[in-house]
mmCIF entry with sequence, helices, sheets and N, C-alpha, C, O atoms, coordinates in Angstrom:
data_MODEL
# 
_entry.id   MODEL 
# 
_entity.id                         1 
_entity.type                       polymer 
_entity.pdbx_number_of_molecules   1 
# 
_entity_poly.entity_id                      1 
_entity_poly.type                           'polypeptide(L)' 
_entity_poly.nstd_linkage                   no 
_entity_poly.nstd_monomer                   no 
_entity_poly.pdbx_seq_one_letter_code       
;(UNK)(UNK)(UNK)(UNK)(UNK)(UNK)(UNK)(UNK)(UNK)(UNK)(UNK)(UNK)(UNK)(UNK)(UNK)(UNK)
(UNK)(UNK)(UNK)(UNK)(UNK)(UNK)(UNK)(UNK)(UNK)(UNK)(UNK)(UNK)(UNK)(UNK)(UNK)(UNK)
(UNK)(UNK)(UNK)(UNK)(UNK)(UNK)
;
_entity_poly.pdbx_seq_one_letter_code_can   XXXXXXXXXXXXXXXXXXXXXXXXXXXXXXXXXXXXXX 
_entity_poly.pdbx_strand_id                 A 
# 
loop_
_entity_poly_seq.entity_id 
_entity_poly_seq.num 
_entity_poly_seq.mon_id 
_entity_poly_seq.hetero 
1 1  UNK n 
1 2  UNK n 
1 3  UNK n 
1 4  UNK n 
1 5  UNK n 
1 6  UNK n 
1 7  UNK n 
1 8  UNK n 
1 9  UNK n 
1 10 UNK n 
1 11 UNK n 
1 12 UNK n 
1 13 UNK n 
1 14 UNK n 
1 15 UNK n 
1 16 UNK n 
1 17 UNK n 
1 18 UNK n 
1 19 UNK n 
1 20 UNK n 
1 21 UNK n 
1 22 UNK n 
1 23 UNK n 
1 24 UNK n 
1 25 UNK n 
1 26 UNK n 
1 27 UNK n 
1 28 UNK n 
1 29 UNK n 
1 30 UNK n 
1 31 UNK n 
1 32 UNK n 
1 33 UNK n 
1 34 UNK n 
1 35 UNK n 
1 36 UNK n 
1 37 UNK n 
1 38 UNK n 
# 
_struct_asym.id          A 
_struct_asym.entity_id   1 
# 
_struct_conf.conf_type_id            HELX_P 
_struct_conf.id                      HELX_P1 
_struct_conf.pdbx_PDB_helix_id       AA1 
_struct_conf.beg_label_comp_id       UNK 
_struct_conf.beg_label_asym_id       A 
_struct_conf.beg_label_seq_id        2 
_struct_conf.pdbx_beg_PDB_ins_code   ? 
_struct_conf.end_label_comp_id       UNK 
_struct_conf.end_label_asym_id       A 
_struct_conf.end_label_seq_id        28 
_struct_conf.pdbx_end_PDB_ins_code   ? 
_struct_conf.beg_auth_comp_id        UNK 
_struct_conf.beg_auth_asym_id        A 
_struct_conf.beg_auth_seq_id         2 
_struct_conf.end_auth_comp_id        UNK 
_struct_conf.end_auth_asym_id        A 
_struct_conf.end_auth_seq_id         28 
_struct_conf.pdbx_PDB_helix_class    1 
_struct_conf.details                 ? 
_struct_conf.pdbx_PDB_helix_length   27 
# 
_struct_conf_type.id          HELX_P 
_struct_conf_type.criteria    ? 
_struct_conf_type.reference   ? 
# 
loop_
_atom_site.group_PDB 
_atom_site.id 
_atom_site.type_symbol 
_atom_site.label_atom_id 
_atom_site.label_alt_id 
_atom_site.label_comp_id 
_atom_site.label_asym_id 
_atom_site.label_entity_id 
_atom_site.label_seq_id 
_atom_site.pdbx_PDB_ins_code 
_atom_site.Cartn_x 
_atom_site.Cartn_y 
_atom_site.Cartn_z 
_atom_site.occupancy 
_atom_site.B_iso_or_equiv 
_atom_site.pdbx_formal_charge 
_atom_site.auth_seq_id 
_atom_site.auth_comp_id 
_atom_site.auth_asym_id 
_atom_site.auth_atom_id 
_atom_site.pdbx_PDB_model_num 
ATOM 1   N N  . UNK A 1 1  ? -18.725 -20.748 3.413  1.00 0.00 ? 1  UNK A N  1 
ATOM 2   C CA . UNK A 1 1  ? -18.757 -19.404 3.999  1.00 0.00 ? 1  UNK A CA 1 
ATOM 3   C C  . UNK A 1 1  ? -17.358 -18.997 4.472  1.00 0.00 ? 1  UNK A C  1 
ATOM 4   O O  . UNK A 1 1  ? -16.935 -17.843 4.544  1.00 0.00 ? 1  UNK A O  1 
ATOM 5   N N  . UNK A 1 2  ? -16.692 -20.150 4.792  1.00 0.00 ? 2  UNK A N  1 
ATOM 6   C CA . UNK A 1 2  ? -15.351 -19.673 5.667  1.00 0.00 ? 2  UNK A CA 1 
ATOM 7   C C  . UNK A 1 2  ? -14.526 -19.562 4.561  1.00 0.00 ? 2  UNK A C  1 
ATOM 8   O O  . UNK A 1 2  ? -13.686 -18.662 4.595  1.00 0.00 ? 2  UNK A O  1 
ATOM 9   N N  . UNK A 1 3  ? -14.571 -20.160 3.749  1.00 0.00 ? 3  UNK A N  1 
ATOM 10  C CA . UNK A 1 3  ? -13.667 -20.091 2.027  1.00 0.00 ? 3  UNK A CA 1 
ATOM 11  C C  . UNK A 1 3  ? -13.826 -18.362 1.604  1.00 0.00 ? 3  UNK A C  1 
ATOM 12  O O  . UNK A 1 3  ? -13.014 -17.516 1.229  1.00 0.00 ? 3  UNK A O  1 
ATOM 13  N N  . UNK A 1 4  ? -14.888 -18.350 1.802  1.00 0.00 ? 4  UNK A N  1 
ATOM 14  C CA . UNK A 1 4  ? -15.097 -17.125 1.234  1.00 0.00 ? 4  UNK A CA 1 
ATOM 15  C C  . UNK A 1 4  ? -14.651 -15.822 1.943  1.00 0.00 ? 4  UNK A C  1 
ATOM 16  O O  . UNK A 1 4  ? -14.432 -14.732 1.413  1.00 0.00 ? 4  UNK A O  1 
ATOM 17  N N  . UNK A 1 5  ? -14.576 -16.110 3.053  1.00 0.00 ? 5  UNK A N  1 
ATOM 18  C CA . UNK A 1 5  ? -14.126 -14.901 3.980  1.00 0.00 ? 5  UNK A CA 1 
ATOM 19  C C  . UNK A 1 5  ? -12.211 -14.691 3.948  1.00 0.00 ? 5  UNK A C  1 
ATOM 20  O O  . UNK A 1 5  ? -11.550 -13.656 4.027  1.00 0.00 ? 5  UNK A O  1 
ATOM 21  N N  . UNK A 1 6  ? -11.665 -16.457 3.767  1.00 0.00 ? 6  UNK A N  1 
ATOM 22  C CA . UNK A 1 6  ? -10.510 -16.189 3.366  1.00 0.00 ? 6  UNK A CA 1 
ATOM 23  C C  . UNK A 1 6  ? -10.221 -15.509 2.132  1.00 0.00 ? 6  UNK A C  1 
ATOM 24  O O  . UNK A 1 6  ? -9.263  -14.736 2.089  1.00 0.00 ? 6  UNK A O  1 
ATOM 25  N N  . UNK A 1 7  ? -11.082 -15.751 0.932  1.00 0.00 ? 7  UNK A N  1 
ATOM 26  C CA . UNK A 1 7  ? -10.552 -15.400 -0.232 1.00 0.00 ? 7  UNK A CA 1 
ATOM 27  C C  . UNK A 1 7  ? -10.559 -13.645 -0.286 1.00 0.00 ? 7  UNK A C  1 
ATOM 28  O O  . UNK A 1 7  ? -9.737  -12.881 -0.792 1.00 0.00 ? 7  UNK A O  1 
ATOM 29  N N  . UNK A 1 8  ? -11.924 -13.344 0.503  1.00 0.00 ? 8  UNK A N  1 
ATOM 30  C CA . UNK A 1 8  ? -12.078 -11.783 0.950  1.00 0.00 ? 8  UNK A CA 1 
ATOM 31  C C  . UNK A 1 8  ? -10.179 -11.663 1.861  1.00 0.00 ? 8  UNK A C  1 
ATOM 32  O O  . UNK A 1 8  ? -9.202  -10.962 1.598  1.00 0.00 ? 8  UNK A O  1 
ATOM 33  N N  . UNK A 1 9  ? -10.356 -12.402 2.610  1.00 0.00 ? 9  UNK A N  1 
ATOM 34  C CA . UNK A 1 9  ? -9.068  -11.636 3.261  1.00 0.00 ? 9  UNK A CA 1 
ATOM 35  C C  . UNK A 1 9  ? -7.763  -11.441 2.507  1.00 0.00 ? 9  UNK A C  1 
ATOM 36  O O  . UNK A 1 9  ? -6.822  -10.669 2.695  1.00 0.00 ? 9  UNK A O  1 
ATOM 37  N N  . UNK A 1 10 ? -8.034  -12.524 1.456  1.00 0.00 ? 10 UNK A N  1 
ATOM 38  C CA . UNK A 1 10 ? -6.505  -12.553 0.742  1.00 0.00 ? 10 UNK A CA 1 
ATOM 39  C C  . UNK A 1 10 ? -6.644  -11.118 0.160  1.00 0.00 ? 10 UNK A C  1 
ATOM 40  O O  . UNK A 1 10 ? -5.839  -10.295 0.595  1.00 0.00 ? 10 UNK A O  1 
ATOM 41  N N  . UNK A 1 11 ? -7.607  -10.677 -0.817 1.00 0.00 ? 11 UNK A N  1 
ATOM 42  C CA . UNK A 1 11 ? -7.971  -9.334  -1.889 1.00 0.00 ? 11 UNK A CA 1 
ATOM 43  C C  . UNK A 1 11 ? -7.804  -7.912  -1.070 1.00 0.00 ? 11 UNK A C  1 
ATOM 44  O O  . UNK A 1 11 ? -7.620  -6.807  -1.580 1.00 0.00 ? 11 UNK A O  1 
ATOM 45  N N  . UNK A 1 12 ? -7.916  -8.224  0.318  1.00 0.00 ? 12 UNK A N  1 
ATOM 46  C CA . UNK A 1 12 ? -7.762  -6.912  1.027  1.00 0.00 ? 12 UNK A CA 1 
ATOM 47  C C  . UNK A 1 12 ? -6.251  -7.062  1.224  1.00 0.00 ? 12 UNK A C  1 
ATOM 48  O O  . UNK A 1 12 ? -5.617  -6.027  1.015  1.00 0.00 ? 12 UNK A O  1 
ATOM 49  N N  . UNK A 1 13 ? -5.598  -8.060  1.557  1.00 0.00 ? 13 UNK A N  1 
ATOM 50  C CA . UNK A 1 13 ? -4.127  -8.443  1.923  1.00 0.00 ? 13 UNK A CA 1 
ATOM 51  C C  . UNK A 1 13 ? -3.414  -7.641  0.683  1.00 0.00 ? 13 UNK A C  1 
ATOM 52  O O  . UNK A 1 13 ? -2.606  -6.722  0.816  1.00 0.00 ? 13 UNK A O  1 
ATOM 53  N N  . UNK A 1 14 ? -4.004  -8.321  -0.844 1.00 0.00 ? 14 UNK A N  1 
ATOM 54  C CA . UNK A 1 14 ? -3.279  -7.477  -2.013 1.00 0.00 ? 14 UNK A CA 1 
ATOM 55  C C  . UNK A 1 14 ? -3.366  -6.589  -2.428 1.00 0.00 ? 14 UNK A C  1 
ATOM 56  O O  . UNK A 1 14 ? -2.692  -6.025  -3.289 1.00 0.00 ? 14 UNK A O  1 
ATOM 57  N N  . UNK A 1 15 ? -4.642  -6.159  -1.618 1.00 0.00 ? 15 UNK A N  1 
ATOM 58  C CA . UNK A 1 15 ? -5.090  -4.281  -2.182 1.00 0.00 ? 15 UNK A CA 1 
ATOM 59  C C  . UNK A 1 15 ? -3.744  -3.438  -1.105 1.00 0.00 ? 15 UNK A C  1 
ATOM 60  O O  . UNK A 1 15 ? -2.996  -2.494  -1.355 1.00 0.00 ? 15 UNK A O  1 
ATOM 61  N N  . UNK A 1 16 ? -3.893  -4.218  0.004  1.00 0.00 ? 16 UNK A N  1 
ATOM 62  C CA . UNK A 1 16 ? -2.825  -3.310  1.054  1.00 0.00 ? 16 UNK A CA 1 
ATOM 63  C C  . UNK A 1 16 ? -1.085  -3.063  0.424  1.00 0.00 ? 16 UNK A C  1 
ATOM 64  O O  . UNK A 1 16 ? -0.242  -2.168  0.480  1.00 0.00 ? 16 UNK A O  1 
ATOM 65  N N  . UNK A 1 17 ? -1.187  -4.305  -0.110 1.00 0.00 ? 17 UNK A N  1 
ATOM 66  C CA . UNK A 1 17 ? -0.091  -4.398  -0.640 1.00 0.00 ? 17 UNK A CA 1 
ATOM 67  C C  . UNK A 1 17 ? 0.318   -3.227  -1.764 1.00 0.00 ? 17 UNK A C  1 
ATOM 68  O O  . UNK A 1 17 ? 1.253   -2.436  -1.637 1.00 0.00 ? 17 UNK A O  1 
ATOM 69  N N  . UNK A 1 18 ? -0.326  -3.282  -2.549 1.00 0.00 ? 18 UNK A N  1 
ATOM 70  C CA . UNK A 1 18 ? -0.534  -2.236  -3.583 1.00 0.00 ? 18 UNK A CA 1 
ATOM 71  C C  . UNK A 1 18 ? -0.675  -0.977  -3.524 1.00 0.00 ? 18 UNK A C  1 
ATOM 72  O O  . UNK A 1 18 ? -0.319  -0.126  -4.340 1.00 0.00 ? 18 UNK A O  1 
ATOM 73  N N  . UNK A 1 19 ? -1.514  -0.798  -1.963 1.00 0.00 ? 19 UNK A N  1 
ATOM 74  C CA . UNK A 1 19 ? -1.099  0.806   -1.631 1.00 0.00 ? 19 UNK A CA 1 
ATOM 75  C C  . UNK A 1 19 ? 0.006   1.099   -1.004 1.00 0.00 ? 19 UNK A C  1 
ATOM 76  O O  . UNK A 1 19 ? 0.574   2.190   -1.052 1.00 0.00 ? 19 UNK A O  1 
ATOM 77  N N  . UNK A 1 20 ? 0.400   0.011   -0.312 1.00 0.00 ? 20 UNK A N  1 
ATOM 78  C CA . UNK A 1 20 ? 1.794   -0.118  0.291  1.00 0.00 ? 20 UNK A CA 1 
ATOM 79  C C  . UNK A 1 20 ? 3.611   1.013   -0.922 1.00 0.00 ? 20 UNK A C  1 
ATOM 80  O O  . UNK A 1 20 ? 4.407   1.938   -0.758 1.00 0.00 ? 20 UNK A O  1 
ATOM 81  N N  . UNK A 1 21 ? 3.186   -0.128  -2.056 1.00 0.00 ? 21 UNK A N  1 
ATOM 82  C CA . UNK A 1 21 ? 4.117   -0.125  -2.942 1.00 0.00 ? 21 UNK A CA 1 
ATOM 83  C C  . UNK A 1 21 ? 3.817   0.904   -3.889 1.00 0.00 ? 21 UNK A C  1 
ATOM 84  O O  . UNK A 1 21 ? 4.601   1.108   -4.815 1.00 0.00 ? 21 UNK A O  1 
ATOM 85  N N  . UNK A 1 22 ? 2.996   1.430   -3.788 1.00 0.00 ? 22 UNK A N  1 
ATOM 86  C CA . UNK A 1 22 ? 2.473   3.221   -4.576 1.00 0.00 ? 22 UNK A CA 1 
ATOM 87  C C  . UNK A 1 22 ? 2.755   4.265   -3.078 1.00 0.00 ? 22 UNK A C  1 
ATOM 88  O O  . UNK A 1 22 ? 3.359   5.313   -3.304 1.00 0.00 ? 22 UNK A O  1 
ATOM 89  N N  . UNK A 1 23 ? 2.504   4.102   -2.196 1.00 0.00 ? 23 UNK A N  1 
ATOM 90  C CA . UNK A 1 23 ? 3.115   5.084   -1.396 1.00 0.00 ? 23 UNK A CA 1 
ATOM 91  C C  . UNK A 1 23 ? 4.967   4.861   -1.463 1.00 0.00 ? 23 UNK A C  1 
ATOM 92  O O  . UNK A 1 23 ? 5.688   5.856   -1.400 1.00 0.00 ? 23 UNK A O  1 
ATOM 93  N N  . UNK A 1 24 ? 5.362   3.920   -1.550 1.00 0.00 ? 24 UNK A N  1 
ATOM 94  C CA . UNK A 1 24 ? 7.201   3.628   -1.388 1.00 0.00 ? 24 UNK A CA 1 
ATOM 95  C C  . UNK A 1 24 ? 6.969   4.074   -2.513 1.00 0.00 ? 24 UNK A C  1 
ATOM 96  O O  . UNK A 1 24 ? 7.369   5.225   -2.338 1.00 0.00 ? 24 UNK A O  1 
ATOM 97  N N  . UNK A 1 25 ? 6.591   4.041   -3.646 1.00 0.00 ? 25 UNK A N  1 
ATOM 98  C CA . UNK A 1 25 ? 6.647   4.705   -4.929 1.00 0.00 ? 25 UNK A CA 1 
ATOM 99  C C  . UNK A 1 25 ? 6.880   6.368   -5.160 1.00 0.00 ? 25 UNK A C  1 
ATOM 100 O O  . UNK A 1 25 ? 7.664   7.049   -5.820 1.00 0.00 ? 25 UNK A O  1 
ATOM 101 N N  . UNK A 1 26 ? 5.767   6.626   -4.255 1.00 0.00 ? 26 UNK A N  1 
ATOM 102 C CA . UNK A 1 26 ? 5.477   8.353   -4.059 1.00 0.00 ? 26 UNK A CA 1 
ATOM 103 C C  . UNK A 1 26 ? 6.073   8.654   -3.306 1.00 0.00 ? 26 UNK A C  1 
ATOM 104 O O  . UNK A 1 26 ? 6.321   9.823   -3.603 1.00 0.00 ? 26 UNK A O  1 
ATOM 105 N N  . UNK A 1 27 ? 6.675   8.387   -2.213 1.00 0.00 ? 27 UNK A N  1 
ATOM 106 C CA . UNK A 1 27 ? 7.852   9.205   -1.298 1.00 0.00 ? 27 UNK A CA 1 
ATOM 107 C C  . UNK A 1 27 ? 9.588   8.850   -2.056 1.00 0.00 ? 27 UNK A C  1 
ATOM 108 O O  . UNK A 1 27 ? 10.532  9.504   -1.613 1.00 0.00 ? 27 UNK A O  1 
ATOM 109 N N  . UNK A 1 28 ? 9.806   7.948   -3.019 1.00 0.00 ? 28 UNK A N  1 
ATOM 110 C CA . UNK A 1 28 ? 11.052  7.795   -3.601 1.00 0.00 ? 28 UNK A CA 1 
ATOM 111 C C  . UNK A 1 28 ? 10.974  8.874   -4.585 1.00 0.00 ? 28 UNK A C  1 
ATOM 112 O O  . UNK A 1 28 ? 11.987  9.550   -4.765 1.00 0.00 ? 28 UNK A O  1 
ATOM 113 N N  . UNK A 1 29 ? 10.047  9.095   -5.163 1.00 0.00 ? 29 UNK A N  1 
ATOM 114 C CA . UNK A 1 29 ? 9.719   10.566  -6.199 1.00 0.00 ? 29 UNK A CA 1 
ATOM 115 C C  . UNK A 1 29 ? 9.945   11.851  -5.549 1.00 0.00 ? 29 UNK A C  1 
ATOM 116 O O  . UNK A 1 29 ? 10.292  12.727  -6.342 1.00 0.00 ? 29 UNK A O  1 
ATOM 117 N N  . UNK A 1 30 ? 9.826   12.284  -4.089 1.00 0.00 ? 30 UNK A N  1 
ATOM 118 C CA . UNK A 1 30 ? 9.819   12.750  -3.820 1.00 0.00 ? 30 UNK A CA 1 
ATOM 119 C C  . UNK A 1 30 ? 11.373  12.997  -3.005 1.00 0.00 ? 30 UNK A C  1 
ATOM 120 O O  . UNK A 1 30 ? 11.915  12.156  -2.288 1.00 0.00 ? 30 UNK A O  1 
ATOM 121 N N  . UNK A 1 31 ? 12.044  14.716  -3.405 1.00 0.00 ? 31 UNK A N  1 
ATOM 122 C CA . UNK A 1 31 ? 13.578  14.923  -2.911 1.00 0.00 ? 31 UNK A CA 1 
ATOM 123 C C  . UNK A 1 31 ? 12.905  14.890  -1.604 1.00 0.00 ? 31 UNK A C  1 
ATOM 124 O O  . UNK A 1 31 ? 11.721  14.999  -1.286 1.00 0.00 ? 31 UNK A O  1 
ATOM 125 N N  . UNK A 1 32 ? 14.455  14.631  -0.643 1.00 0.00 ? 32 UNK A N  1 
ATOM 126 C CA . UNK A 1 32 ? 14.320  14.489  0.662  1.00 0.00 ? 32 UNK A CA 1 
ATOM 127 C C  . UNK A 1 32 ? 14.087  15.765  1.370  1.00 0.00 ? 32 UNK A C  1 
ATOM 128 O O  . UNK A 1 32 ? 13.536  15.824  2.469  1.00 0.00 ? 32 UNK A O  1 
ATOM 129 N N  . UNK A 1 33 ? 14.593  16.951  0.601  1.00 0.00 ? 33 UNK A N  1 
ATOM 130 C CA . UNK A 1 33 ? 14.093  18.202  1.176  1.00 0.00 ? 33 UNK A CA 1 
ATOM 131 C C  . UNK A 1 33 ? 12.552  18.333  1.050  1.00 0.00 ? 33 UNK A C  1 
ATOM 132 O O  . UNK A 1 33 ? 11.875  18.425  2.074  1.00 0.00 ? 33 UNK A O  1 
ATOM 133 N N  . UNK A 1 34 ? 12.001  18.343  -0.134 1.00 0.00 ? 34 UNK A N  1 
ATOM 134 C CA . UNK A 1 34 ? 10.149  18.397  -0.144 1.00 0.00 ? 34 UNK A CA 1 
ATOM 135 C C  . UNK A 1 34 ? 9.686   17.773  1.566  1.00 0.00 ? 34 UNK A C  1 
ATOM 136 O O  . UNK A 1 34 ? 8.918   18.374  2.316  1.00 0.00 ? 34 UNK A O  1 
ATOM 137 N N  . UNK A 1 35 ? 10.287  16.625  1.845  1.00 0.00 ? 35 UNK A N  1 
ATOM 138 C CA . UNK A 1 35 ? 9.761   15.981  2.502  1.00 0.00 ? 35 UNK A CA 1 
ATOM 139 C C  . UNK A 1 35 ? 10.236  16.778  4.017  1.00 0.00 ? 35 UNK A C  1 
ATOM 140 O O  . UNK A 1 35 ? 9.497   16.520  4.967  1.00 0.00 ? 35 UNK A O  1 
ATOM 141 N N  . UNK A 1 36 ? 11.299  17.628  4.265  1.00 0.00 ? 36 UNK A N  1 
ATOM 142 C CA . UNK A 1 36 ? 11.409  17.975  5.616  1.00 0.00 ? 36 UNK A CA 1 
ATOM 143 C C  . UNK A 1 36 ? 10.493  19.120  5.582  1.00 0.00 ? 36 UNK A C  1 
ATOM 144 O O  . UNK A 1 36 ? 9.858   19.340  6.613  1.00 0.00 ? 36 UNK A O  1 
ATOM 145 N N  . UNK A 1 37 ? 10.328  19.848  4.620  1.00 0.00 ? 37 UNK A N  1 
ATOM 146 C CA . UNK A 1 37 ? 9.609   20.712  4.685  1.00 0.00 ? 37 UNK A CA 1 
ATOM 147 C C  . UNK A 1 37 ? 8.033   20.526  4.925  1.00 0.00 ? 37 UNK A C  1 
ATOM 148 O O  . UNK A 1 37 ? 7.259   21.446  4.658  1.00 0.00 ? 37 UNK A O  1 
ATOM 149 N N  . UNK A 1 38 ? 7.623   19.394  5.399  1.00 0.00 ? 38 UNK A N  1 
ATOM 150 C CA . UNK A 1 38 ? 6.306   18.597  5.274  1.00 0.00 ? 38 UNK A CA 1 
ATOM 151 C C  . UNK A 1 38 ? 6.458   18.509  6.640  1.00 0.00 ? 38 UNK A C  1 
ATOM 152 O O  . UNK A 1 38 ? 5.625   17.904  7.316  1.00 0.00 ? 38 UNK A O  1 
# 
């Protein structure tokens, strides 16, 4: 049971990760003016 709750924690750890590195993705796409204007 406890195996399993780690392996759950790791998959949320790499999902975070992944939205992590698609948002640094989507604000480097984005000019720095778009962004003051936000």
């Amino acid at each position: 049971m406890f195996n399993s709750y780690k392996k759950r924690l790791f998959h949320f750890e790499q999902f975070l990760k992944l939205i992590l590195v698609n948002l640094i993705y989507f604000f480097k796409s984005i000019p720095p003016i778009n962004l003051i204007k936000l």
